[in-house]
N, C-alpha and C positions, 0 to 999 in steps of 0.2 A: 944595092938594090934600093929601090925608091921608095919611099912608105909613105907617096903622097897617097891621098883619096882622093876621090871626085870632089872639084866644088860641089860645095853645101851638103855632102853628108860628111862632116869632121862629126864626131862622137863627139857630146855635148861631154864637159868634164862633169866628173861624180856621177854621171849615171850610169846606171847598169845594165850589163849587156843581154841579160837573161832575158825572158818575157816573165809580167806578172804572172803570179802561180793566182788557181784555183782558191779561193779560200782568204784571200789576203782582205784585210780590211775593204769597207764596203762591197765586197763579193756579193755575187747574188747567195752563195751554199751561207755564207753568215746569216744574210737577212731568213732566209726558211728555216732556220734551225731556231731561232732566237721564234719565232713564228709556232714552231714547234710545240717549245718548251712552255709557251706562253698558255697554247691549248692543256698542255699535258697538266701544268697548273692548276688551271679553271677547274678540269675533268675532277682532281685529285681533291680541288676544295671541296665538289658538287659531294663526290664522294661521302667525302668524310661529315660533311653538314648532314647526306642523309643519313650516315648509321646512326648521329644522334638523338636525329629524330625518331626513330624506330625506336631505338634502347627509351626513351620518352615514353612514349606510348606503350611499349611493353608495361611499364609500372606505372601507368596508371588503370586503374577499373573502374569503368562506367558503370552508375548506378543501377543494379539488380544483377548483377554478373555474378557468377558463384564460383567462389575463391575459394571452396575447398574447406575454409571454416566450418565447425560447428556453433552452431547459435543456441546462445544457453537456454534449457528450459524454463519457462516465466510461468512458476504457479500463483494462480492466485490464492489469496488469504483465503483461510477457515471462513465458511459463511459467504463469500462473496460469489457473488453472478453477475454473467457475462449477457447483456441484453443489446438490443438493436431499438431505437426510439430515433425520435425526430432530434432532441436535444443533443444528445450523449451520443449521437452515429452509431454506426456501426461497432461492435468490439468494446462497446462504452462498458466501464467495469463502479458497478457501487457494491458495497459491503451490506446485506442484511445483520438483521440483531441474530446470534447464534441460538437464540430461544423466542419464539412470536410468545407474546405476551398471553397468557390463556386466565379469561374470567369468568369462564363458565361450565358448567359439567361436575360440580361440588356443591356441597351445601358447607354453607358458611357461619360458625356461631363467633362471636367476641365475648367472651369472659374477662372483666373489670378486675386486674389483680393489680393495679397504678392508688387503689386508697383516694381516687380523684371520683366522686360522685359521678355519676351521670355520662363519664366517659366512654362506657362500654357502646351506651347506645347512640353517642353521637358517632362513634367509630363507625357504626353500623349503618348510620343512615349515610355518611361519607362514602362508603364502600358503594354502597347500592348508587349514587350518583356517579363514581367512575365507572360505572358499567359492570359489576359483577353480581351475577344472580346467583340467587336461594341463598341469601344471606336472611338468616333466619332471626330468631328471639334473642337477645344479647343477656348475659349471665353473671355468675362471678367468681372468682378464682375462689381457692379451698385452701389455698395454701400460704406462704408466706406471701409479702406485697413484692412486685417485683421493680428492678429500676431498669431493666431490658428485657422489653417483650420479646415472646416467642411465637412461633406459628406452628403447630404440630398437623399432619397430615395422616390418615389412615396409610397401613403399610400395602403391598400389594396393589393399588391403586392407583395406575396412571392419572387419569383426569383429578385425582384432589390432590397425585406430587406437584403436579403442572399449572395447577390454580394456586397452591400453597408457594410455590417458586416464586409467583407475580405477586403475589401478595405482598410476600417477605421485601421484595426488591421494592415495591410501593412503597412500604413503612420505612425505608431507609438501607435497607438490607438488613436485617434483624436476622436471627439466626431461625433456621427449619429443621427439624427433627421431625419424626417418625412417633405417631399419638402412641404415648405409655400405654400400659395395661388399665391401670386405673388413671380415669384423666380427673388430672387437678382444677377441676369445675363444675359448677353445677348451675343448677336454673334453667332457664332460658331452653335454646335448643340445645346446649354445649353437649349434651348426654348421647346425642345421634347426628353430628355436622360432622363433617368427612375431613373437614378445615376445620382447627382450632386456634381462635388467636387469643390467647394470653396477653393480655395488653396491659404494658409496665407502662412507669412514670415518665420514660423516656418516650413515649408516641402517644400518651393521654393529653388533649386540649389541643394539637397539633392538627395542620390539615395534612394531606396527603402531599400538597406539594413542597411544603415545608419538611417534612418528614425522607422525599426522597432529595434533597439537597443536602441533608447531613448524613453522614454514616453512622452507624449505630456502632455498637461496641457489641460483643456475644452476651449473649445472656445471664443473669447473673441474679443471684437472691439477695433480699433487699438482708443484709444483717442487724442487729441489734439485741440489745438483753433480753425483749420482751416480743418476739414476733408477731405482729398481728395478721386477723382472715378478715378481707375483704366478703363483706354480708351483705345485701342489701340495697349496694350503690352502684349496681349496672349504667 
């Protein structure tokens, strides 16, 4: 049997008798797929960039947002108030003094128990130029000389604890007690003043503003062999 062929179709050697399949390099089904895969990509990054954006913004909180915190209570200090002025805005907070300074509503005697002439009565006109009225006739102690004065006030009596408080803290902070039974002075008005100031060596010849610059020490009797009484020398 003859196994010629027609001129001009002899099978080319090495090629193959099949037809190309579906799929084979540069196919069209490669190029769509790879087309595909490229979308599915994109889609997958787009994704993934938003959840972290979201988880972002989840944790952050925009100013006034209310997270559920408690917010500590903020008292203010003993004494202080809460005012609204042109300066200090709104909410402005300043501290008042816990005791307003009180110079009036007592009557006021100074008894000379400092052994320093003449101190009773300069104390006295000193006083009346800071502002405190019914400071009366100035006296003199009865008793030992003293080196820290004191201020004694009637008991029961608000307006001469409240004059004698300012006074005390005037002189330096000197010490206040409650007027004994019998008081250690005489002369002057000291017999009927609701305020009694006992004035030692420690606030005699002194101004008031020198006096409240240093602290004073409590009160205390002058000792020695021979105790002397201040007679004379208001």
């Amino acid at each position: 049997m003859s196994t010629d062929v027609p001129e001009g179709q002899e099978p080319q050697r090495g090629a193959s008798a099949r037809p190309p399949r579906v799929g084979d390099s540069r196919s069209p089904v490669g190029s769509t797929l790879s087309i595909v895969l490229a979308v599915l990509a994109v889609v997958a990054g787009f994704l993934i960039i938003r959840e972290l954006t979201d988880d972002d913004d989840a944790d952050t909180t925009s100013p006034g947002t209310d997270t559920g915190e408690s917010i500590p209570n903020l008292s203010l200090p003993t004494g202080a108030t809460t005012v609204t002025g042109e300066t200090g805005g709104a909410g402005a907070t300043t501290t008042s003094p816990s005791a307003a300074a009180t110079r009036s509503g007592a009557t006021i005697a100074v008894a000379n128990a400092s052994g320093i002439g003449g101190s009773a009565a300069a104390m006295s006109s000193a006083l009346t130029v800071e502002g405190y009225e019914g400071v009366g006739e100035p006296g003199n102690g009865t008793g030992e000389q003293l080196t820290a004065s004191v201020v004694y006030y009637v008991p029961n009596d608000p307006a001469a604890q409240a004059v004698g408080q300012t006074l005390a803290s005037d002189l330096g902070g000197v010490s206040l007690e409650p007027m004994p039974a019998t008081r250690p002075a005489d002369g002057g008005d000291t017999a009927t003043a609701t305020v009694l100031v006992m004035l030692g060596s420690d606030a005699a010849e002194k101004s008031l503003s020198e006096l409240r610059a240093t602290a004073v020490s409590a009160p205390a009797v002058a000792g020695g062999s021979t105790p002397s009484t201040t007679t004379g020398d208001d």
